[in-house]
N, C-alpha and C positions, 0 to 999 in steps of 0.2 A: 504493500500500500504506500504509496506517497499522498503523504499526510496535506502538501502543498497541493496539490492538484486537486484537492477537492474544497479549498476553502473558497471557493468563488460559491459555492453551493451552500455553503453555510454562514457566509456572509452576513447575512440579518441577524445573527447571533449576538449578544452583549459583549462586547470589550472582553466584560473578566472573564467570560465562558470561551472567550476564544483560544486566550492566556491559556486557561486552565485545560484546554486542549489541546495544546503544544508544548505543554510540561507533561500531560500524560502521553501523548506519541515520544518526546525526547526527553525523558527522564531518567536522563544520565547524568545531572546538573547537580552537583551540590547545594546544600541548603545555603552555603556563601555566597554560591551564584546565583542563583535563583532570585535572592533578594535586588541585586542591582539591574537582571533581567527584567523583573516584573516593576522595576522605577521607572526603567525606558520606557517601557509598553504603556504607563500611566501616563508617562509626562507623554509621549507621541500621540497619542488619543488626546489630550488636551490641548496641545498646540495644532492639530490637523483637524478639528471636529467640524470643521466647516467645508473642508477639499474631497471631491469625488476623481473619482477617473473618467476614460473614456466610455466605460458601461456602468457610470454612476453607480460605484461602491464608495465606498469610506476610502480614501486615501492610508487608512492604517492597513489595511485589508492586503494592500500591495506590499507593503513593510513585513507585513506577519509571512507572505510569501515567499520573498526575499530571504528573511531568515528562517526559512522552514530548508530552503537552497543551501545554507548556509551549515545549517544543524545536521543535514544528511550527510554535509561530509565530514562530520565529528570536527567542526570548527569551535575556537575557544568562546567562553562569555562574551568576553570583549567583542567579539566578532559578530556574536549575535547583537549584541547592547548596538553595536557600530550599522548592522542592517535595520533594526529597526529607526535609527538615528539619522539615517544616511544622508539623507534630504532637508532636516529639520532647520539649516543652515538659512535657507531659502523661504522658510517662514517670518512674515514679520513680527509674529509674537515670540520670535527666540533667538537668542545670538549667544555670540562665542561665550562671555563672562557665566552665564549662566548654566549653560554646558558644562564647563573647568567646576563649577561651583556642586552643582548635581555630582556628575559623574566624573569628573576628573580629569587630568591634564591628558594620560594617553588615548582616553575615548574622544578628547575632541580633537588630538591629529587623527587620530583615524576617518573622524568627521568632515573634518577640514581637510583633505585628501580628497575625499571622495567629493565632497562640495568645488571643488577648484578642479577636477576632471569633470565634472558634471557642465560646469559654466565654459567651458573648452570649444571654442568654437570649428570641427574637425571638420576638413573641407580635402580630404585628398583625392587627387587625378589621376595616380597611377601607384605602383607597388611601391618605387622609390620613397614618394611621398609617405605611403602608407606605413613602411620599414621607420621610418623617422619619428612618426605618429609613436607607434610602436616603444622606439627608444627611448623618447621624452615622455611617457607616461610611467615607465620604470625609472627615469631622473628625478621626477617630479616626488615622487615619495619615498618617504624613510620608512616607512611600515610596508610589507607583499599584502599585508593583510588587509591594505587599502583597495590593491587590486581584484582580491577576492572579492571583498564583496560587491564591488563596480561589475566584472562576470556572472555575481550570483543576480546583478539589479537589471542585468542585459539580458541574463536568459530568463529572467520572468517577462520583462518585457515582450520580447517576442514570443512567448509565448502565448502572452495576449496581445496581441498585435490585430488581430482580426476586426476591432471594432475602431481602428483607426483609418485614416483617408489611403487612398492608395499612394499616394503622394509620399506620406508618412511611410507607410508598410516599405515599399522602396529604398526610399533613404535610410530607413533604421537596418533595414537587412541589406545593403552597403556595405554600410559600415560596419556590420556586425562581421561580415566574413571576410573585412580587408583589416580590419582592426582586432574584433575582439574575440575569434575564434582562433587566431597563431597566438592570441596571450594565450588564452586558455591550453593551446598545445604548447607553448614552452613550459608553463609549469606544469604540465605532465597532469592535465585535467585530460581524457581523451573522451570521457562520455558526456564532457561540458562542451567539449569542441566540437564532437561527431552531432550536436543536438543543435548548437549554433548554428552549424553547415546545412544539416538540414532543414531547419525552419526557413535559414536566410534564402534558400533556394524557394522554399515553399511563396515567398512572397517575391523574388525578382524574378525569379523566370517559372509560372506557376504551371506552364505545359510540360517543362520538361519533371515539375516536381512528379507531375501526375503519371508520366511515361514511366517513370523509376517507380513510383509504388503499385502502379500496374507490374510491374517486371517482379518484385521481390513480394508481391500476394503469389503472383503465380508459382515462383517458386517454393514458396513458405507451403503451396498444397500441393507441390509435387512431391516434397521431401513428408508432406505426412501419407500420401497418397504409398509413398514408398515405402515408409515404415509400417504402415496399415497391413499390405501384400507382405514385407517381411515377418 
């Protein structure tokens, strides 16, 4: 079961019942943890209670997803605290002082990483370009674990990418597969990157996605068709 892919569906559920749902799916968290986990989640639902998305959910909804991406791959607190966080930058009911104040000096670089690739305005033409991109976003931070969760906040994105313009759909899976599917293969993510590739294909070139999943049903029942006979 992944725990992330169903909370679109249970979305309408209360804040705490959510929390309380993603501590009994990943309840490997110590009681130490657990407490600074469940501050994020408070203060995020307080500063976002007014923001929806592109299929008008709560704005935390994507946060709880993000760090559900995040938890799967036995990523520390921090990292959870820093997914639910990620954005919170870009609120005008919150800034830096108060951040350090809450939660502390290394949650808000990790914050401030992630908020300063966010506002990045990525515009590349060719691989070269793209290779640079690349570079400077491994310059850019003192923490990898800024880059993990910017991967973990790309693959939910395109994941939900369906109820965006075409226009959007396009440019995000662009960039997803000229930028941020070789991060995810240098640090030796290979089911982050193979998932990247595929969605990004699913929306720039959505004939040939369809030729490829015709080709791999067909053989997904030839190989049971063969073991049926075997």
């Amino acid at each position: 079961m992944n725990f992330g892919g169903v909370i679109n569906d249970i979305g309408n559920k209360d804040s705490n019942e959510l929390l309380d749902l993603f501590f009994s799916y990943f309840n490997h968290f110590t009681d130490a943890e657990v407490e600074p986990i469940r501050s994020a989640w408070l203060y995020l639902c307080q500063v976002s209670k007014d923001k929806f998305d592109s299929q008008n959910l709560p704005y935390h909804i994507h946060a709880l997803r993000v760090a559900c991406i995040l938890a799967e791959r036995d990523l520390d607190w921090q990292c959870i605290v820093a997914g639910f966080l990620h954005n919170v930058l870009s609120f005008e009911n919150s800034n830096e002082n108060e951040i350090r104040e809450k939660f502390g000096p290394t949650i808000l670089k990790l914050i401030g990483g992630t908020t300063r690739i966010t506002n990045l305005k990525i515009k590349n033409k060719n691989q070269h370009e793209a290779d640079s991109v690349r570079k400077m976003l491994f310059a850019m931070v003192e923490d990898i674990r800024v880059i993990l969760v910017m991967l973990a906040d790309r693959l939910d994105r395109i994941r939900n990418l369906s109820h965006e313009t075409k226009l959007v759909q396009k440019q995000v899976a662009q960039e997803t597969i000229d930028i941020w599917a070789p991060l995810a293969n240098r640090l030796g993510m290979s089911s982050v990157k193979s998932e990247l590739e595929d969605l990004s294909l699913k929306y720039s070139n959505p004939d040939a996605y369809g030729q490829i999943k015709k080709v791999v049903a067909a053989k997904k029942q030839e190989r049971a068709d063969y073991l049926s006979k075997a």
